[in-house]
C-alpha positions, 0 to 999 in steps of 0.5 A: 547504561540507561534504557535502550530502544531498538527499532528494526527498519528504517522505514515510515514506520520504524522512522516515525516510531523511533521519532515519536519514541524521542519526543516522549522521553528526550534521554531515551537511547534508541538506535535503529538497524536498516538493512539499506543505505537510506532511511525515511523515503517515499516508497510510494513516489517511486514510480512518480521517480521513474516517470520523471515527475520526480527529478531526483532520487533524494528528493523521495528521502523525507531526511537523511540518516545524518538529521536523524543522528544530529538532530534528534539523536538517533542512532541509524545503523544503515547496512545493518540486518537483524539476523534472530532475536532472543526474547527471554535475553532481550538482545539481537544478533546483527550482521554489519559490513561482513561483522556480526555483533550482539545488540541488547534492548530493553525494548524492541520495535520491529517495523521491517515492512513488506518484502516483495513476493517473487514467484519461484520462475526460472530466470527472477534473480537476472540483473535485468528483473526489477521488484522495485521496493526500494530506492536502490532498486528505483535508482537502478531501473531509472538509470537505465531509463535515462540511458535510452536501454528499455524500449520494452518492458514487461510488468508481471502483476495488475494490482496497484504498484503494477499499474503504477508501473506500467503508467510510469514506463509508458510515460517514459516512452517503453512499450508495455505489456502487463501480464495478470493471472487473474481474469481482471487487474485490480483483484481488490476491485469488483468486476465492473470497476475493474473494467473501467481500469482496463479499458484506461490501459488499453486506450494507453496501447497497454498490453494486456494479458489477463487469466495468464502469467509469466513461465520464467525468463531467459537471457541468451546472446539475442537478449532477454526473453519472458514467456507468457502463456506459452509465448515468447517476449523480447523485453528490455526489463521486467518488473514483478509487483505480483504483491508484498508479504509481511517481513516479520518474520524475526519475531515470528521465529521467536514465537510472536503470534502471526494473524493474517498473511503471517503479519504480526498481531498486535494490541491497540497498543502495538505491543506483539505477544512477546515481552517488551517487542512491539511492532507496527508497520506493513509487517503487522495485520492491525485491526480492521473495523469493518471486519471485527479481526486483524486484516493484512493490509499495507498501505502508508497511512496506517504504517505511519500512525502505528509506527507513531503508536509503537515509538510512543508506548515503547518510550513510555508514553500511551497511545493507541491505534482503534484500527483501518478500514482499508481506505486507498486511492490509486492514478492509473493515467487518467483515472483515479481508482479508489475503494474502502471498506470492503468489496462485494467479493470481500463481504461474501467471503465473510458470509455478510449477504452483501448488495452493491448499488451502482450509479454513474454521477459527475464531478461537477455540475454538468454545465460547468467545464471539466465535469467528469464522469464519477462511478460509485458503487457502495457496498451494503448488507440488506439491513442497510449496514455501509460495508465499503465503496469503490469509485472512479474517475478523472476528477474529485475521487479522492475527496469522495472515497474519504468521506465514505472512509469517514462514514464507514469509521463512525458506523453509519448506514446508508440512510445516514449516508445519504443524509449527509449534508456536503459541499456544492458549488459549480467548480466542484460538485454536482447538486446531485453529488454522486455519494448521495446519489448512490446512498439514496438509491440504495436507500430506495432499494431497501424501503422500495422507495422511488428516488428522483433521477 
């Protein structure tokens, strides 16, 4: 038998790897074990799915299991879940269709992603409560959507994939309320910017239930019932997105090195502490180049680089991943709400003396139609070090945060920020581009500089 590749997850990550692993070496055996029936889609376009921007569930499947099989000679093995690994016999125990069964590698990728957490309530595992972390999952609350059987929802969580919710089934016409324990949504936002979140949810007759949480969930003959604060909900549905933890808990019981959130630490390699295991995905905690050390952050972009990174190296070939720097952009109706880098609550935890410098620009030249208000607050240390920004609005966000994204990847400060030579035409930015804007007055800040207004 020639060498075998083992990839757990059929995820992005496990996906990309186990095609970046074929690319490099044409004669590679490599098979793939997902637990689920697909592989390969867009867990990010679910709510865009239930909304009904997205007609159908499969046009969220990057391919089907069979392109991968026929085309690329990938085994996936769908229905099929890794129970232990033994690191020191390089082999697997896997349980498929109701048989369990030894599976050898010589080297094994594991990219089995982020598993809701679902706090431990009465009432969580009725049929009715939703996590909504995969396309069959999707497809079950879309099918009751459709058959006009959720007038009422509760979204239990205020964080990205919860307002993401929350927009979706108020799209589709339910009645929503959002129920957040801390006293803001968006905790990966600071307070202010947050309250521009909060005030799109409400002008969407949002209900919001913030610094409260959900007691537990109960179904009797009247139906279902959530309590919230001491408070009876009638609900059709519930869903909880109150946050993912890393599923690499396989290689972490066989004694991987965990950082941050339990994830898995990995080198610029992908490779895990353990001998020919490598891992990549949400379920790692890769370097983050603001902090200096692994940060436990789950966003697409980065699984599908170190899924590429891992398939690569595992195959053979030599790649590297240098690392994140927590770059994420989100629709809430109207807005979009983007950050990078760190927040002012982030660098203060880390003991940096953070300062933010707050400014209200346009997207546009104000003249021009369609110009939107854009708040910007960069975050910054007192010697001018670019640490993070935030920024909402209804037009041009996402442009504007990567560039940020950009600078905090080459190191500047904000002196090179504001020096920063950027487009300007009518239709598209100000003269006065509200990066700059806010660089040079946090520039003016630090030499005590007057800036023009």
């Amino acid at each position: 038998m020639g060498s075998r590749l083992v990839v757990i997850g059929g995820g992005a990550a496990g996906m990309s790897a186990a095609s970046a692993a074929r690319r490099d070496d044409p004669h590679l055996e490599i098979v793939v074990l997902e637990t689920g029936p697909d592989v390969a889609y867009g867990l990010c376009g679910i709510p865009y799915y239930l909304s009904g921007e997205v007609a159908r569930a499969d046009q969220l499947l990057a391919y089907p299991p069979e392109v991968f099989r026929d085309r690329r000679r990938i085994d996936v093995q769908t229905g099929a879940t890794a129970l232990s690994l033994d690191p020191e016999r390089h082999s697997l125990r896997v349980t498929q269709h109701g048989e369990e069964r030894t599976v050898n590698y010589h080297r094994l990728i594991v990219a089995a992603g982020g598993a809701p957490v679902l706090p431990p309530l009465p009432g969580l595992d009725d049929d009715l409560v939703f996590t909504v972390r995969s396309l069959e999952d999707a497809v079950a609350l879309r099918s009751l959507l459709d058959a006009g059987r959720i007038g009422r929802a509760l979204v239990v969580g205020g964080g990205y994939v919860g307002l993401e919710m929350a927009e979706a089934l108020r799209t589709r016409g339910v009645s929503v309320t959002v129920v957040e324990m801390l006293d803001q949504v968006m905790p990966n936002l600071d307070g202010p910017l947050a309250a521009l979140v909060e005030k799109e949810l409400l002008r969407h007759d949002v209900d919001l239930r913030l610094a409260t949480g959900l007691e537990r969930v109960v179904r009797d003959v009247d139906g279902l019932h959530a309590v919230v604060g001491g408070e009876v909900i009638d609900v059709d549905a519930v869903v909880v997105a109150v946050g993912v933890r890393a599923a690499g808990g396989l290689a972490a019981q066989a004694g991987a090195a965990t950082g941050p959130g339990g994830a898995l630490t990995v080198d610029d390699r992908m490779r895990t502490s353990l001998p020919d295991v490598y891992a990549c995905g949400d379920c790692i905690a890769p370097y983050h180049r603001v902090l200096g050390r692994p940060a436990f952050v789950p966003l697409g972009p980065a699984a599908n680089k170190t899924g590429r990174v891992a398939g690569t190296v595992a195959a053979g070939g030599d790649a590297q991943f240098n690392g994140i720097v927590g770059t994420a952009v989100v629709k809430v109706f109207d807005l979009a709400v983007a950050r990078t880098g760190l927040t002012m609550a982030e660098a203060e935890a880390e003991g940096l003396s953070p300062v933010a410098t707050d400014v209200e620009g346009r997207s546009r030249a104000k003249y021009y139609p369609g110009a939107q208000p854009v708040t910007v607050r960069l975050v910054h240390g007192v010697a001018g070090r670019l640490l993070g920004a935030q920024m909402v609005g209804n037009d041009g966000v996402a442009k504007r945060i990567d560039v940020v994204a950009a600078a905090l990847q080459a190191g500047f400060d904000v002196d090179d920020l504001a020096d920063l030579d950027l487009s300007y035409a009518p239709p598209y930015a100000p003269v006065y581009e509200p990066i700059l804007l806010a660089a040079q007055r946090a520039s003016s800040t630090l030499h005590q500089q007057p800036v023009p207004a």
